[in-house]
N, C-alpha and C positions, 0 to 999 in steps of 0.2 A: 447272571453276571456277578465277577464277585465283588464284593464290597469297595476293595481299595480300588477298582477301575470304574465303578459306581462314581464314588465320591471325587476319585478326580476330573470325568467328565462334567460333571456339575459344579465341581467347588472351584474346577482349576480352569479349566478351557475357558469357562465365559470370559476370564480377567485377561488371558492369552489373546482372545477376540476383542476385550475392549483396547489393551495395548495397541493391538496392530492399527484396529479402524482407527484408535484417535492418532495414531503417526503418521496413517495417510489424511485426514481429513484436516490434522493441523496445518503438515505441509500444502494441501491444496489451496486452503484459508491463505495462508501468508505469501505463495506463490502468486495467487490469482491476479493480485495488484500487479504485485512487476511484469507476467504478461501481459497484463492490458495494459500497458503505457505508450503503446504504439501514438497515441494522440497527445501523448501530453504536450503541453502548451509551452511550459515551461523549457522542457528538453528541446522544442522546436525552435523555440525564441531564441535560444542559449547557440545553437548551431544554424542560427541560418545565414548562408553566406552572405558576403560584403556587397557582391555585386549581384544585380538582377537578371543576370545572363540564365535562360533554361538549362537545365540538365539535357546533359544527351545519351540515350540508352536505347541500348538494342534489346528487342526483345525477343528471346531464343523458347520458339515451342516445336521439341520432338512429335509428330502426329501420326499416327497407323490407324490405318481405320477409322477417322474420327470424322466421319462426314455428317455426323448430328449433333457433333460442337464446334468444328473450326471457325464457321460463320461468324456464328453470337462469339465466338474467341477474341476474334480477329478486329470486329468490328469496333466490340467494347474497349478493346487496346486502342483503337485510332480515334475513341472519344477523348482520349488522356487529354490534359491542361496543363499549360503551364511548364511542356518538355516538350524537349525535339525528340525526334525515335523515328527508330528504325523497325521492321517487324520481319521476322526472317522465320519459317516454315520451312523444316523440312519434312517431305512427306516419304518416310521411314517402310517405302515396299507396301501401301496402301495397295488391295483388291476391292476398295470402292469409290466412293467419287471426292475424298481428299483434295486430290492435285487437284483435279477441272473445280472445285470452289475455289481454294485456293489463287489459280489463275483470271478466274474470275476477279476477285477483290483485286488484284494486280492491276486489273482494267479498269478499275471505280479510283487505285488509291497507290500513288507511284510510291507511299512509303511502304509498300507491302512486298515481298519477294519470296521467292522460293524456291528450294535446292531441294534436287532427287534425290533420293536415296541409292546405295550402291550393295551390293551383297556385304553382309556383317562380315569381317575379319574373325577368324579364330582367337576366342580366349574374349571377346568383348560380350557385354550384353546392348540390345539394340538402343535402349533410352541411354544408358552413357554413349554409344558410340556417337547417337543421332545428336546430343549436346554437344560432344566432343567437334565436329562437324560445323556443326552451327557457331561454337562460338571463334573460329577459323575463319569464319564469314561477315563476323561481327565488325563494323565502323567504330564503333563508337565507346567509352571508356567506360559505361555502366553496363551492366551485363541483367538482363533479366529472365534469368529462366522460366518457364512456364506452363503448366501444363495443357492441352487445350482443352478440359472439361472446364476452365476456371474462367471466371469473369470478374472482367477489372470495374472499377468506380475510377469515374474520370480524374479525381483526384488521387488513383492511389500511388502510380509510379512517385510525381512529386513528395508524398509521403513515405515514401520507402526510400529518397534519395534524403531527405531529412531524417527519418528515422536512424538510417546507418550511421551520421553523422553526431550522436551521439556519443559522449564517450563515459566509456566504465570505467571501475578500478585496474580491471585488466587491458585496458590499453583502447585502439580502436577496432571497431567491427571489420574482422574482413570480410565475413559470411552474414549476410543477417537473412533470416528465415520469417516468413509472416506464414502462420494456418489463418486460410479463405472459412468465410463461415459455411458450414457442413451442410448444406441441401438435404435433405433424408424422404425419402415417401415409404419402402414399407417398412414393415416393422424389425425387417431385419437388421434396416440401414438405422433404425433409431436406434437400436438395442447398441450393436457395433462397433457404428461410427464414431460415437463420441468417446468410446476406451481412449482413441488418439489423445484426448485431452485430459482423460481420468488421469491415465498412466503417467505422462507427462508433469503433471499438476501435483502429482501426488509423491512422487517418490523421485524427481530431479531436483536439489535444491540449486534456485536459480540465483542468490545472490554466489554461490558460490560458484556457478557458472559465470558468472558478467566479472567474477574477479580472476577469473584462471585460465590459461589455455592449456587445461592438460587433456588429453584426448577422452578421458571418463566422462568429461560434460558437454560431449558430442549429443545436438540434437539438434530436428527441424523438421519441416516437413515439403519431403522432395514436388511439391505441388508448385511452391514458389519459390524460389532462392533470388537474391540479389549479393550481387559483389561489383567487383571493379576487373579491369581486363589485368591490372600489377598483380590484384592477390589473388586471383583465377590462377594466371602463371605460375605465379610463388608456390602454388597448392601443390601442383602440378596438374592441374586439370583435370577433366574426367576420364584421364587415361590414367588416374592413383587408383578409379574404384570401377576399372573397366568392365569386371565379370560379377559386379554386384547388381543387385535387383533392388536392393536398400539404398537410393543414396540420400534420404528423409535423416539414415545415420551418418553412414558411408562418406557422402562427400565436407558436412562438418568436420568428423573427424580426420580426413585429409587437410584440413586447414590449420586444426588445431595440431597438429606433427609436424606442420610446419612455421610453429610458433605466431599465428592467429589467435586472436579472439572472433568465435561466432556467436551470434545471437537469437532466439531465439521469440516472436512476441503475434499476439493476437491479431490479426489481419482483418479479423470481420466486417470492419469498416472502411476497408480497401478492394476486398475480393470475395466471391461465392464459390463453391464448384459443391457440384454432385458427383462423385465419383464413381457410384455403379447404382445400376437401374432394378435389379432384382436379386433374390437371395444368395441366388448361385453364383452372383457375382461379388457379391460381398461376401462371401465365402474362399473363393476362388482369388481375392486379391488379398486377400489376408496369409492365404495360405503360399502365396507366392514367395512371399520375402520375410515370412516366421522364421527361419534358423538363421538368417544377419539378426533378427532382434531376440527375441525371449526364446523359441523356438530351439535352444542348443543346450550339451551337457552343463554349461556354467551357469546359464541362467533360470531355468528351465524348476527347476525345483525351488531355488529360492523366490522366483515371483510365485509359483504355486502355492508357497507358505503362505507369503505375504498379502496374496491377492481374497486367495482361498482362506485362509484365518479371518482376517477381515471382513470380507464379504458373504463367506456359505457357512462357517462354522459355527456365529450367532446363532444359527438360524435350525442350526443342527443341536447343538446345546438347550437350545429354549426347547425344543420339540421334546428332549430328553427329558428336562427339569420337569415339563408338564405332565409328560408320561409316570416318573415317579411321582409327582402328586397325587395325580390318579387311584394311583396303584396302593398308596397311603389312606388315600381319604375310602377306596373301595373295605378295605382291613380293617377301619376302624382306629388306624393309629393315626397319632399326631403326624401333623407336617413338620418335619425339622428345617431348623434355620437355614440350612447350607442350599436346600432346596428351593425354599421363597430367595435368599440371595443369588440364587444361580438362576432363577427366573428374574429377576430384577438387573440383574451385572450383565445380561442377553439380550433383554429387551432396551436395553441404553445402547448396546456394541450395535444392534440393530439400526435403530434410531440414527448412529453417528454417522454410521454408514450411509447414510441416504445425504448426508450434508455434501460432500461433494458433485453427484450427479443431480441435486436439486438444484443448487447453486450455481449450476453450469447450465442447467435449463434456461436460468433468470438470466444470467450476468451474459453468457454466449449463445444467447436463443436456441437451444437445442428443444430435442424432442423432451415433453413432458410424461409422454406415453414412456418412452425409452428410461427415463429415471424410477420409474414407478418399477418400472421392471426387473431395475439393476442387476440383484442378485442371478435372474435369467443371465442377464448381457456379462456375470462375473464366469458364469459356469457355461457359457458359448463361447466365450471366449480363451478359457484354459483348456477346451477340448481341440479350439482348433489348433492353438497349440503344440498339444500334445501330438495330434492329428499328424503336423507340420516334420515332429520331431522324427515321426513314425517314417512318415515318408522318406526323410533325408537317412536313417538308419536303413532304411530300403533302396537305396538309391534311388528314389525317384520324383522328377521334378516335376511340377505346375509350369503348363503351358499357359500361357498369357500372349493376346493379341493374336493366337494362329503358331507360335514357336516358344522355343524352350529358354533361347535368348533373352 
């Protein structure tokens, strides 16, 4: 190899590597806080209303096939406290036993209801269409989207009707978004699962979000949304992001184009969901709705910089620096400076690197195995990607639930 590309992988890359990791681990540090504020005291105190009258919300979960979650869904929504609600089902052309549980809790619990689904319309995808539907059916002036892998904590609606009530520099919540704490069992879902909150933590800055409705600080996560039936309207509903498969972006940024602020904040202490049960599945829902997010010509390279410098090229550098050591101490010649500092400036970009998904293990109970692993979960996760890219340049879509929808 010749010299000047020698001496830049060693002398130049590692500080390239330590740059990046410490931009994402700063941002993660100082982000971390304003997502978990979901309980603050203080912000609860400060909005809680005058009178003691309940909230009233309807809670809207699109269902296909989910006949080994709606139950524990359903049920855990009708422990809520402290709210009136509603619980509305629609069962989205389910081929297993959906409806008949479904109709069952009907017959234990008159706040439970549920609307059949109808053949999709051209140009929708099924989960807007089935919200789009539901919230048509909705009573009541709070709107709780939901997904039905997720489970609520008796206290969380009341929390999420205080949390929204909140206000920022940018005005008030029309959209507020809680992520459910991440269930995981194999190793696929540990590695994975928790990107949602690397990425998110690491490279959105969130006060600049809670100050601005510009569509760029569109984020959340389509598991849970809460709004009101005015800024639902206002958005224009889930007929803005009919034929999207992303509305975790998707439906924020319809809020925020319509002169909204949405928000964005840690949920762990309101909700759970497991979202897929085996590899192929967390494979397969990732790969679903990759080109709405990173998966496209705009983004696609620069998170591969940012993601990939930061997390695999320490690692690739250090491997280099030692190799020349080697290869120095085998000759007989001195180790030069540029080599001990390119193993030194690699093993810190290393180091930094792990402060975010260790941090996230502690603070948001994730998997411990899953951080250890990271740089894995960096390089799985820019394949599938890539994978995503591959497809959509090929025309061709991930089926999801049985259709393409």
């Amino acid at each position: 190899m010749i010299a000047w590309l020698q001496w830049f992988i060693i002398a130049v890359l590692p500080f390239v590597s330590l740059a990046l990791v410490a931009l994402a681990a700063g941002m993660f540090v100082s982000n971390l806080s304003l997502f978990m504020d979901g309980e603050s005291a203080e912000a609860i105190k400060a909005t809680e209303p005058n009178d003691d009258s309940p909230s009233r919300v309807s809670v809207l979960i699109p269902a296909r096939n989910e006949e080994g979650s709606i139950r524990a869904c359903v049920e855990s929504i009708l422990r809520s406290v402290q709210v009136t609600l509603e619980v509305i089902v629609l069962d989205d052309g389910s081929t297993d036993q959906t409806g008949s549980i479904v109709r069952e809790l009907m017959q234990q619990d008159q706040r439970v209801k549920l609307i059949e689904g109808i053949d999709l319309p051209k140009g929708w995808n099924g989960k807007q269409h089935a919200c789009y539907r539901l919230a048509q059916h909705a009573e009541f002036k709070h709107l709780l989207f939901l997904d039905a892998d997720v489970r609520l904590e008796p206290t969380a609606i009341i929390g999420l009707c205080r949390r929204r009530r909140v206000q920022h520099e940018g005005g008030d919540i029309g959209l507020l978004s809680a992520f459910p704490r991440q269930v995981t069992g194999t190793l696929a879902e540990k590695l994975l699962i928790p990107m949602m909150h690397f990425i998110l933590l690491s490279y959105l800055p969130f006060a600049r979000m809670r100050g601005s409705h510009h569509p760029a600080y569109a984020s959340g996560c389509g598991q849970l949304f809460f709004t009101t039936q005015d800024a639902y309207q206002a958005a224009g509903t889930h007929a803005a992001i009919r034929s999207s498969r992303h509305d975790g972006l998707k439906l924020p940024k319809a809020f925020r184009e319509n002169g909204m602020l949405t928000d964005c904040v840690d949920g762990s202490q309101w909700a759970s969901c497991r979202m897929y049960t085996t590899t192929g599945e967390v494979v397969q829902g990732l790969l679903k709705n990759a080109h709405e997010g990173i998966a496209n010509a705009r983004l696609l390279i620069p998170f591969t910089i940012l993601l990939g410098g930061a997390n695999l090229l320490p690692w690739i550098t250090l491997a280099f620096a030692f190799s020349k050591r080697s290869s120095l101490v085998a000759e007989g010649l001195p180790v030069s400076t540029s080599v001990v500092i390119g193993i030194l400036v690699s093993t810190i970009a290393i180091l930094v690197s792990y402060v975010p998904r260790l941090t996230a293990a502690i603070r948001l109970r994730q998997s411990i195995v899953g951080s250890i692993l990271h740089p894995i979960a960096i390089l799985g996760f820019l394949l599938i990607q890539w994978w995503a890219y591959a497809n959509h340049l090929r025309g061709r879509q991930v089926t999801w639930r049985g259709r393409l929808g």
